[in-house]
DRENLUM-455033 format. One record per residue (C-alpha): y negated, x negated, z. Coordinates in steps of 0.5 Angstrom, whole numbers, padded with zeros to 4 digits. Example, Ala and Ser with C-alpha at 12.3 -4.5 7.8 and 13.67 -1.06 7.14 Angstrom:
<rs>
+-------+-------+-------+
!     y !     x !     z !
+-------+-------+-------+
!  0009 ! -0025 !  0016 !
!  0002 ! -0027 !  0014 !
+-------+-------+-------+
</rs>
This chain:
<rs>
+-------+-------+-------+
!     y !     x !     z !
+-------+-------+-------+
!  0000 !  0000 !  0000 !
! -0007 ! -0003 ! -0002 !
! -0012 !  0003 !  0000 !
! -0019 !  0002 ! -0005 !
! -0024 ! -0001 ! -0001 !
! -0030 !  0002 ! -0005 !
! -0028 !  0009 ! -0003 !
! -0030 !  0007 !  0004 !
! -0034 !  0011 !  0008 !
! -0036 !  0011 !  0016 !
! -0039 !  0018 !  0015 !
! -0031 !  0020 !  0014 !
! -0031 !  0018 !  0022 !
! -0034 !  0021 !  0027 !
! -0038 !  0017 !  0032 !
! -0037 !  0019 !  0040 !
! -0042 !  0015 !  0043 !
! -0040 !  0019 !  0050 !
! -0035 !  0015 !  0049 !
! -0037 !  0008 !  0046 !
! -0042 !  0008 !  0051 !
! -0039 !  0010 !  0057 !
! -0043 !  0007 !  0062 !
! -0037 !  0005 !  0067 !
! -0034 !  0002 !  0061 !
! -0041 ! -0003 !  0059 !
! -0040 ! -0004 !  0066 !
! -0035 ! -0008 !  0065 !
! -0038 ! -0013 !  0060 !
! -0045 ! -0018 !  0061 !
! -0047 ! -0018 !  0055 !
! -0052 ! -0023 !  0056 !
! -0046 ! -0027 !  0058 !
! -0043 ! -0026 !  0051 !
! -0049 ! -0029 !  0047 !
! -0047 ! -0036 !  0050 !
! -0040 ! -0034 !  0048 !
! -0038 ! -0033 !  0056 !
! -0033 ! -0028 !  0056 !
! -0030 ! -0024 !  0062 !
! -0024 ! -0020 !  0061 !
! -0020 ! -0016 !  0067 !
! -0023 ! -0021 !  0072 !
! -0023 ! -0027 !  0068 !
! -0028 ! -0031 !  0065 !
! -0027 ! -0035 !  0059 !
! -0031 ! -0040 !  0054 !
! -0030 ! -0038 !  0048 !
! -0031 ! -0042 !  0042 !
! -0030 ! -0035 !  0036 !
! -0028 ! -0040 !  0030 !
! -0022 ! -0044 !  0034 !
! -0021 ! -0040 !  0040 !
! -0017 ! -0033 !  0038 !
! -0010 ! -0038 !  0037 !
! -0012 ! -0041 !  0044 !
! -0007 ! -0041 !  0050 !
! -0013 ! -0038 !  0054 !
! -0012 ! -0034 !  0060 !
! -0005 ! -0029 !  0060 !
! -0002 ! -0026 !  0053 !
! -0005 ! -0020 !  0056 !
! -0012 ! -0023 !  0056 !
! -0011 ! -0026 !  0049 !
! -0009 ! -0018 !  0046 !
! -0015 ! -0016 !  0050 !
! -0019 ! -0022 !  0047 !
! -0017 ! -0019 !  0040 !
! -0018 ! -0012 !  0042 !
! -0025 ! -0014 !  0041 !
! -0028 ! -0008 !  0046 !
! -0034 ! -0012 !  0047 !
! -0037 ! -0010 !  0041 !
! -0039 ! -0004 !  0043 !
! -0043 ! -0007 !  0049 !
! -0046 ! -0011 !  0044 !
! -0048 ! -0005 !  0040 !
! -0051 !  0000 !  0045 !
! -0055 ! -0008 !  0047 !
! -0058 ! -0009 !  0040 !
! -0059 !  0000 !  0040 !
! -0063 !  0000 !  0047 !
! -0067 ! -0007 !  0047 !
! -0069 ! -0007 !  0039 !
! -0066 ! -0015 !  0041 !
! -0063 ! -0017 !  0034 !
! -0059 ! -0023 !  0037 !
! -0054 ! -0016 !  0040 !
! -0052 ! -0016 !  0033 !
! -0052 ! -0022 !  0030 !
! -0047 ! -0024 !  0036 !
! -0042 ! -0018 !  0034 !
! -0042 ! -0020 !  0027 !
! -0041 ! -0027 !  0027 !
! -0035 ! -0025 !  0032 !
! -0032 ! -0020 !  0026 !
! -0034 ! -0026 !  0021 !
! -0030 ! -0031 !  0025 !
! -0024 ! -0027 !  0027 !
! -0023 ! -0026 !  0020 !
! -0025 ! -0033 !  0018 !
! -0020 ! -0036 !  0023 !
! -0014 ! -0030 !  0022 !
! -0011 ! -0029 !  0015 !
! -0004 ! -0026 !  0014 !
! -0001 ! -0032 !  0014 !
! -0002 ! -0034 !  0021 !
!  0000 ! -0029 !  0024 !
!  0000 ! -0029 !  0032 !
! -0003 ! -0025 !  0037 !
! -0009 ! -0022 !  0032 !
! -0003 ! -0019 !  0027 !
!  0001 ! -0015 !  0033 !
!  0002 ! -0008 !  0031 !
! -0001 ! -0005 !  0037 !
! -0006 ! -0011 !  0038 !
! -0009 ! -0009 !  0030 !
! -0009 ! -0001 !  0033 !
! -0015 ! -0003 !  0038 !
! -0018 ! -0007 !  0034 !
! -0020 ! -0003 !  0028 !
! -0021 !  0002 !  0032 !
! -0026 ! -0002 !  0035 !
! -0029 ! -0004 !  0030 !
! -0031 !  0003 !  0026 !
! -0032 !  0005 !  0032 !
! -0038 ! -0001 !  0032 !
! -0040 !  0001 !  0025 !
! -0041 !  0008 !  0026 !
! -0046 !  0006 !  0032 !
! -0049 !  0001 !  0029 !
! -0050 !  0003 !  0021 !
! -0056 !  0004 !  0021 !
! -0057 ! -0003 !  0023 !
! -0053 ! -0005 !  0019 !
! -0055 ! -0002 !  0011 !
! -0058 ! -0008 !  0009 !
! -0052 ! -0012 !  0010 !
! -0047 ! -0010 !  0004 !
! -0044 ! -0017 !  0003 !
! -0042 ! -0017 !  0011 !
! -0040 ! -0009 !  0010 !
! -0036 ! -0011 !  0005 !
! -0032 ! -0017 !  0009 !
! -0031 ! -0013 !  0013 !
! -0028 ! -0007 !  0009 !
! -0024 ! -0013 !  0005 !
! -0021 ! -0015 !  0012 !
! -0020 ! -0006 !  0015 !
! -0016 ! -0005 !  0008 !
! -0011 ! -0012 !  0009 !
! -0010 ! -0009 !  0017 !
! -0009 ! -0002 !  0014 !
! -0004 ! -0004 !  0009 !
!  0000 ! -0010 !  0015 !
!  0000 ! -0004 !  0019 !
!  0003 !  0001 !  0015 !
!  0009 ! -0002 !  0014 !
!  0010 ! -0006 !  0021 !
!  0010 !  0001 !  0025 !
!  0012 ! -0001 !  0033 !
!  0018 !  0004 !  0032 !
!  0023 ! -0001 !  0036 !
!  0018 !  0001 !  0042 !
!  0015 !  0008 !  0040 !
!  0011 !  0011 !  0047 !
!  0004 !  0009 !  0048 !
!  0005 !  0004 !  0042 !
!  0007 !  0008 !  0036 !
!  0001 !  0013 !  0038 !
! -0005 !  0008 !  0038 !
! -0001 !  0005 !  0031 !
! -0001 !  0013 !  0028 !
! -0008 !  0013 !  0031 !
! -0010 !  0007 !  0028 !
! -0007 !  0009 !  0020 !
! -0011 !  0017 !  0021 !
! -0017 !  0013 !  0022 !
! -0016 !  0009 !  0017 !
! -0014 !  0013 !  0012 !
! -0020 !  0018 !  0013 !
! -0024 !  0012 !  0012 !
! -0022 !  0009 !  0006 !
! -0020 !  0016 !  0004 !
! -0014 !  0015 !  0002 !
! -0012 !  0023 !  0003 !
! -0003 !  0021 !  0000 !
! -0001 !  0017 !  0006 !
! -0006 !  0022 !  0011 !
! -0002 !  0028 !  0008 !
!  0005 !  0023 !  0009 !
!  0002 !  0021 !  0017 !
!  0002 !  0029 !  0019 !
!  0008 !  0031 !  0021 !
!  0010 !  0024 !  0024 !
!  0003 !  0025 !  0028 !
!  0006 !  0032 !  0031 !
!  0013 !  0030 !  0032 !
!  0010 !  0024 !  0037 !
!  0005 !  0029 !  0040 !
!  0011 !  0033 !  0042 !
!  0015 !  0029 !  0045 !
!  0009 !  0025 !  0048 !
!  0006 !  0030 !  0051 !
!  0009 !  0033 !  0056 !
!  0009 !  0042 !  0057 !
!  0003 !  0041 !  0062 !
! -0001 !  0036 !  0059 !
!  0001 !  0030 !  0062 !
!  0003 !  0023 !  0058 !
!  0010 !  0022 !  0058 !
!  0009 !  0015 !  0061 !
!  0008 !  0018 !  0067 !
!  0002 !  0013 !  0068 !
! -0006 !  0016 !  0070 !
! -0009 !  0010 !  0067 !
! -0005 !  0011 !  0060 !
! -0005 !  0019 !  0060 !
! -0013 !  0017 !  0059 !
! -0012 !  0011 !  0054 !
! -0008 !  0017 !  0050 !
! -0013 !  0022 !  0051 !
! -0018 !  0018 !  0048 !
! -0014 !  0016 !  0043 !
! -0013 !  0024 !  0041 !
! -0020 !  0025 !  0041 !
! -0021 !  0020 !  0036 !
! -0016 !  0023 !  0032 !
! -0018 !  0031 !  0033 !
! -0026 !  0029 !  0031 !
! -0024 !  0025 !  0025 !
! -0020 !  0031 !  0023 !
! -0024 !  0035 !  0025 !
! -0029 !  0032 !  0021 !
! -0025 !  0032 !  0014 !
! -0025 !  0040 !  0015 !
! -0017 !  0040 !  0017 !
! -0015 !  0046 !  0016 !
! -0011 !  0046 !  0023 !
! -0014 !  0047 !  0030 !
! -0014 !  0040 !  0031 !
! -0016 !  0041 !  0039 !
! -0010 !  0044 !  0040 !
! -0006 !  0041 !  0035 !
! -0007 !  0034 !  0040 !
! -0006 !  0039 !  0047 !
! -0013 !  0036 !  0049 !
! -0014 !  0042 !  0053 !
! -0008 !  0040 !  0057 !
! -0009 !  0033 !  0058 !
! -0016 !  0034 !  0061 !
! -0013 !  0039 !  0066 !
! -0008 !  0034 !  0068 !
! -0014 !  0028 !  0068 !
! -0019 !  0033 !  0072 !
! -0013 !  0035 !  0077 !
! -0011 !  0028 !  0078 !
! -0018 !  0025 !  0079 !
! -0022 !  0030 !  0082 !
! -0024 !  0028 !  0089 !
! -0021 !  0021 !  0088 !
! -0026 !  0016 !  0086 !
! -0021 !  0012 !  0082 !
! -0015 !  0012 !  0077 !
! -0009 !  0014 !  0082 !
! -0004 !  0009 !  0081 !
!  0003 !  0011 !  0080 !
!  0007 !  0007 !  0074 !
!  0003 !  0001 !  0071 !
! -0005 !  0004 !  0072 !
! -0011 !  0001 !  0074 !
! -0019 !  0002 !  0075 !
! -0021 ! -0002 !  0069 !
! -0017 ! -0001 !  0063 !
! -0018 !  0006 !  0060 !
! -0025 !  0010 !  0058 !
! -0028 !  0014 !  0065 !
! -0025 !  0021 !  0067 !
! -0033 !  0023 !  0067 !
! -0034 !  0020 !  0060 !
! -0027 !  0023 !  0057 !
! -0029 !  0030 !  0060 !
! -0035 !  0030 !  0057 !
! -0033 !  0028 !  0050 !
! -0028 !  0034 !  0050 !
! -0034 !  0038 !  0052 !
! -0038 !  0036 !  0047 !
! -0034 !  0036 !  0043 !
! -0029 !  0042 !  0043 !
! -0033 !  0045 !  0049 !
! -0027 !  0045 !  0053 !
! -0027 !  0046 !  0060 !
! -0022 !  0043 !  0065 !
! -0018 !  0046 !  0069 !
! -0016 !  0045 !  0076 !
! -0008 !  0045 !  0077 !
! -0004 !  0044 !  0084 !
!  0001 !  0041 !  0080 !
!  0003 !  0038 !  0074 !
!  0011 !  0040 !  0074 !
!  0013 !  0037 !  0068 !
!  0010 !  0031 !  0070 !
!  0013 !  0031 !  0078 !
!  0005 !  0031 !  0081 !
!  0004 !  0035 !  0087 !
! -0003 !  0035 !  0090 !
! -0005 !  0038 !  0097 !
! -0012 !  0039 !  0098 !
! -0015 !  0042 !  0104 !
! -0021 !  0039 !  0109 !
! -0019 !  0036 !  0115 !
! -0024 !  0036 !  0121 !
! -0030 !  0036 !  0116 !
! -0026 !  0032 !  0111 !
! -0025 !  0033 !  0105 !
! -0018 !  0030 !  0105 !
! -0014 !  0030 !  0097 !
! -0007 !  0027 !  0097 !
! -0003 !  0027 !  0090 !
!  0005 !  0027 !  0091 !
!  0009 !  0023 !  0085 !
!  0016 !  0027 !  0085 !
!  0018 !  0025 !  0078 !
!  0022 !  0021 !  0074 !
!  0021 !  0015 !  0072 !
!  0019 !  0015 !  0065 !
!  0023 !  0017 !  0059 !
!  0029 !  0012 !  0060 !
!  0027 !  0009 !  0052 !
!  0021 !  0007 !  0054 !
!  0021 !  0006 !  0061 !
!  0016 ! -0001 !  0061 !
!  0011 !  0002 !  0065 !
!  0016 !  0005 !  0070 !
!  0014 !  0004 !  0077 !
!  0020 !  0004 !  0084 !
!  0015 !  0010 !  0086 !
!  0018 !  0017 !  0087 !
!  0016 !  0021 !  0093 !
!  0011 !  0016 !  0094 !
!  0004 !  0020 !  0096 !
! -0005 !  0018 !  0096 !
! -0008 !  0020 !  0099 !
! -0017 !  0020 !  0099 !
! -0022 !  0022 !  0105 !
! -0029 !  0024 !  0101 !
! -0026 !  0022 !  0094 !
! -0025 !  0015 !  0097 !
! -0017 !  0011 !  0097 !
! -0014 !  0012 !  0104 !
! -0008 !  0012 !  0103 !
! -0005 !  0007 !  0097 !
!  0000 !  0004 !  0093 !
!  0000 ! -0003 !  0092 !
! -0002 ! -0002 !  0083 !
!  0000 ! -0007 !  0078 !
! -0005 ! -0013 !  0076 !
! -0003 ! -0016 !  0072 !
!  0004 ! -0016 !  0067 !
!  0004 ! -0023 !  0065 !
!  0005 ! -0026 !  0073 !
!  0011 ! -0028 !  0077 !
!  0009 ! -0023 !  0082 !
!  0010 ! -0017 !  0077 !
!  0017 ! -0014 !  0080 !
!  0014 ! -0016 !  0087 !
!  0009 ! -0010 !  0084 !
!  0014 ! -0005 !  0081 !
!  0020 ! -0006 !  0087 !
!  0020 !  0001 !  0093 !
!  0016 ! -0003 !  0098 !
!  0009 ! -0004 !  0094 !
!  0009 !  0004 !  0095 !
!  0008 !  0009 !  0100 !
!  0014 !  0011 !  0099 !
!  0022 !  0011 !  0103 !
!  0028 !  0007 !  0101 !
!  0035 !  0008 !  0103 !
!  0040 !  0002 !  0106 !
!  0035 ! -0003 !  0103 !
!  0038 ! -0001 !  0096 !
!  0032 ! -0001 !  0091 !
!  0031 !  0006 !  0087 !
!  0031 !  0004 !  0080 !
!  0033 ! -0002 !  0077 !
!  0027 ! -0006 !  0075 !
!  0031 ! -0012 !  0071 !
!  0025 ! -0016 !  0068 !
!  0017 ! -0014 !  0067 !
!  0018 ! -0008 !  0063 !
!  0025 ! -0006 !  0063 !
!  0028 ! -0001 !  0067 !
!  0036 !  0001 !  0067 !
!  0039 !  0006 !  0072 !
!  0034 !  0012 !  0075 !
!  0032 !  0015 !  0081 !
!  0033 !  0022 !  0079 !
!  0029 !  0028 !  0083 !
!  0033 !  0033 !  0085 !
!  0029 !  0038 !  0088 !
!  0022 !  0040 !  0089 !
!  0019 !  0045 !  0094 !
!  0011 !  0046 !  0095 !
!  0005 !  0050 !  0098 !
! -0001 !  0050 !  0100 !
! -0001 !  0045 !  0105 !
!  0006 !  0042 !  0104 !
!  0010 !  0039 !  0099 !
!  0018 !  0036 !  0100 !
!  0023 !  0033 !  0095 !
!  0030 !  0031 !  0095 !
!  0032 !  0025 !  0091 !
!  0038 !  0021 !  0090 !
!  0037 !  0013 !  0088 !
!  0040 !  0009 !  0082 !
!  0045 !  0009 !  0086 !
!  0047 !  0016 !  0088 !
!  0044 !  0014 !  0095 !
!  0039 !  0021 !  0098 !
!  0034 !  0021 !  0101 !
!  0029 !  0028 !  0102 !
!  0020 !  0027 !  0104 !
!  0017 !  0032 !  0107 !
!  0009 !  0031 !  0107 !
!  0005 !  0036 !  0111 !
! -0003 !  0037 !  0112 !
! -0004 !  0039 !  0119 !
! -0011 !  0039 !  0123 !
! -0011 !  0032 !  0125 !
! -0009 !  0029 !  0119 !
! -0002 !  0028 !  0115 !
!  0005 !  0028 !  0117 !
!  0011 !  0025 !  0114 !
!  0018 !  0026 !  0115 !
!  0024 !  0023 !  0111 !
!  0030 !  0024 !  0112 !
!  0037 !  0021 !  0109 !
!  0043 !  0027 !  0110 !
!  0048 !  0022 !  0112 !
!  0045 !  0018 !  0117 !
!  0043 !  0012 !  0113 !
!  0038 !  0008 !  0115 !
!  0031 !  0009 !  0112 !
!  0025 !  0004 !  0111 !
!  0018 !  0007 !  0110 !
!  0012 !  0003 !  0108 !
!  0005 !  0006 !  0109 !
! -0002 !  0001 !  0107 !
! -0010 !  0003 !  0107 !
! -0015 ! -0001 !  0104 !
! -0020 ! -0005 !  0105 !
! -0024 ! -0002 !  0112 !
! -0021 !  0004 !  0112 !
! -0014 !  0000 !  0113 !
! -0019 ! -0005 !  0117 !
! -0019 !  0001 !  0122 !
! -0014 !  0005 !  0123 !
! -0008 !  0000 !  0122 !
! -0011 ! -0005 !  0124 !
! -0004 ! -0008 !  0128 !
! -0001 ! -0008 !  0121 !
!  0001 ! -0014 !  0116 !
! -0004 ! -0016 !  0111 !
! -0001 ! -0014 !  0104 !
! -0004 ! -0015 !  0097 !
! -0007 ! -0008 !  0094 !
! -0010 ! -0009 !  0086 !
! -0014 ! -0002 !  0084 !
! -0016 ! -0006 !  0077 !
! -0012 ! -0011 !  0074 !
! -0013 ! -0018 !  0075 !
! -0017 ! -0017 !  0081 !
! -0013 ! -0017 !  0088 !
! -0016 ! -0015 !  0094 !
! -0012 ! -0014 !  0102 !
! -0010 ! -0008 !  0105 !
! -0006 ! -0006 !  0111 !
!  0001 ! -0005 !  0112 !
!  0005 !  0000 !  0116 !
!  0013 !  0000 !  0116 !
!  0017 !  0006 !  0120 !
!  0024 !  0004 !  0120 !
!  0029 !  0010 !  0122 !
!  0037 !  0011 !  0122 !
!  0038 !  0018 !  0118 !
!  0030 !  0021 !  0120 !
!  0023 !  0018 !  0120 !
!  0017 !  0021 !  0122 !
!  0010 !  0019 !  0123 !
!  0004 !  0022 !  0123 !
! -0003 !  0019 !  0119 !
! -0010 !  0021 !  0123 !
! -0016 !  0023 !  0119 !
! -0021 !  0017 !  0119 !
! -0028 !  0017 !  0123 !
! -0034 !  0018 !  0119 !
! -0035 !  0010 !  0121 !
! -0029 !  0008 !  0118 !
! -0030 !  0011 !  0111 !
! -0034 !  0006 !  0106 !
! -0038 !  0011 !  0103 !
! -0041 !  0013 !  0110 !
! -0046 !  0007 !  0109 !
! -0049 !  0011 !  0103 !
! -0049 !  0017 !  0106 !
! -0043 !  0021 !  0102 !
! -0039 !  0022 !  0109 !
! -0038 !  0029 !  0109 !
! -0039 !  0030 !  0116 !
! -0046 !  0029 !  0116 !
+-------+-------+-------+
</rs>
């Protein structure tokens, strides 16, 4: 396939500026820093020479696709469009110049990667779009540009990630929808279709929720159903594209499990710095299909339960995972985290799982193993068997979930066949937890806060590690209950002077 670059036309894809320039998303980037090719990438910072550095040994192989994605572009784009300051946008150009200069089809590596091309070229017709204006007088550079989206275009279409599918082999269909509008190539649009709806509804699940079981990519995926629908939309598809791509479902799952938790819950592989912002997503969907999010008390196909409920004068939210692990053919952001719970006091973490940080790093099954959630395991046996960094074999299976208002308990059986049962109950004072094993076995719970809170009211536990980004580690306190057939504990709410968020003013007992 070799599309017609003089049928290139940035009009055929939207551009979503809510996204593109999500301020949590700018946030993350110094773009002052990246004129003097200074560039920080999940909380690593690296001297970057554009014209040798893409094949360079920098940081993890995760920092080098993240360098390849070329995200940073859109903060450029949204400097040079603020200030007037032309150096925004030379610097951008000359960083697509010398990633095209440096990266032929020949040298293959990190830049030729199925999925690190979906990113990448979704980034730059996103920067083109924001930019075109600035942009007209430069021909010769749109020009490289299309030579170099039409040869990613081709590679891509005939290296799909089917070995992988999952998030993977959607961002590649996204990638090839986008392309296909931009280039205008209406035959392999028309052949992209039924393969688009058939990942759709395996991936998405009843409720809404991304398959993966992860929040942060559930985000990752609704963005990238967004940027699929609007160019649809745009090119006058005859179907409802909204609906088509389940965004009203995805937004109600996103808006459940993010409302009142100042964070992307992390449950399988998540973090706090990779996605788009709930509130920069939310409203995009709005803008974009004026569709507003509902607020659900669980997600059933999903295994998410959530209790609400105000604790004193305390806002208290806590989110329950009582589903499986993942699908058991894409499992490789799967996490040892069933029956694990968060808990948030005023939208603030209180109660966490350890996270993920990173996936190229000797602790990345110390991440993933039972005891780095808030979660019960059974005469020391793991639940699944997480056998290398993004491999899981035999499952924990959920055997039952019952749920209220106040209340929700699961019964499940470890790789092993072990059971176990949780209980967690909102009470006046805070929240009480029982776990329990039917034949007596021994139990270990473990339980950590974060940061002051952890400080303050499990200041007689361990010190342990606690990743709500990736690349960044910070401590918590650790809590573990041990028990013969029963363990029972309670949590109490914390004190308004415990709760970071107090210092601001946001504690909810003033």
């Amino acid at each position: 396939m070799r599309p017609e670059v003089s049928r290139a036309s940035i009009a055929s894809v939207p551009v979503l500026p809510l996204l593109d320039f999500d301020p949590v998303f700018l946030g993350r980037y110094d773009v002052d820093a990246l004129l003097d090719d200074q560039v920080e990438l999940l909380h690593h910072g690296e001297a970057v020479d554009w014209n040798a550095s893409w094949h360079s040994k920098l940081g993890t192989p995760l920092w080098r696709f993240n360098l390849h994605y070329c995200e940073y572009l859109l903060p450029l784009a949204a400097a040079a469009l603020k200030s007037g300051d032309k150096r925004y946008l030379i610097k951008a150009k000359s960083i697509i110049d010398a990633w095209i200069v440096a990266n032929p089809r020949s040298t293959g590596g990190v830049g030729w990667d199925s999925y690190v091309i979906s990113m990448r070229v979704t980034q730059w017709l996103a920067f083109y779009g924001e930019v075109r204006v600035l942009l007209e007088e430069d021909s010769a550079f749109i020009d490289r540009m299309n030579q170099s989206l039409a040869e990613q275009y081709a590679f891509l279409a005939d290296h799909l990630e089917k070995d992988i599918l999952g998030n993977h082999y959607l961002e590649n269909l996204k990638a090839l929808v986008l392309l296909s509008c931009y280039f205008r190539d209406e035959a392999t649009l028309r052949h992209l279709m039924p393969v688009l709806e058939e990942q759709i509804a395996e991936q998405i699940l009843p409720d809404g929720m991304h398959f993966e079981l992860s929040p942060m990519y559930h985000k990752v995926i609704l963005e990238c159903l967004m940027r699929i629908a609007c160019t649809l939309q745009a090119g006058e598809w005859a179907r409802d594209v909204a609906t088509l791509c389940r965004l009203q479902d995805m937004c109600d799952c996103l808006y459940s499990l993010e409302h009142d938790a100042d964070r992307t819950p992390l449950f399988n592989d998540s973090g706090d710095n990779v996605a788009k912002s709930r509130d920069a997503l939310l409203a995009c969907a709005r803008e974009q299909f004026g569709l507003a999010p509902r607020l659900k008390d669980c997600l059933p196909d999903a295994g998410y339960y959530f209790l609400r409920g105000t604790i004193g004068e305390t806002e208290v939210k806590v989110i329950f995972d009582a589903g499986r692990p993942g699908p058991e053919f894409a499992a490789g952001h799967a996490h040892c985290d069933m029956l694990s719970f968060e808990a948030f006091v005023g939208g603030h973490p209180w109660l966490v799982n350890t996270g993920t940080f990173a996936y190229q790093d000797a602790r990345r099954l110390a991440f993933k193993r039972t005891a780095a959630h808030n979660a019960p395991q059974r005469a020391g046996v793991e639940q699944s068997e997480c056998w290398a960094p993004f491999r899981m074999a035999r499952m924990a299976q959920v055997q039952e979930v019952c749920h209220g208002p106040r209340f929700v308990e699961a019964a499940m059986r470890d790789h092993r066949g072990g059971a176990l049962k949780r209980r967690i109950e909102l009470t006046e004072g805070g929240i009480v937890v029982t776990d329990m094993a039917p034949d007596g076995a021994r139990i270990v719970s473990s339980l950590r806060s974060p940061g002051r809170i952890g400080e303050g009211i499990f200041s007689e536990g361990e010190l342990c590690p606690y990743a709500p980004e990736f690349g960044r580690i910070d401590e918590a306190r650790r809590l573990v209950f041990v028990g013969e057939g029963q363990v029972t504990y309670h949590v109490a709410v914390p004190t308004c002077a415990q709760i970071p968020e107090a210092e601001g003013g946001r504690c909810e007992c003033d």
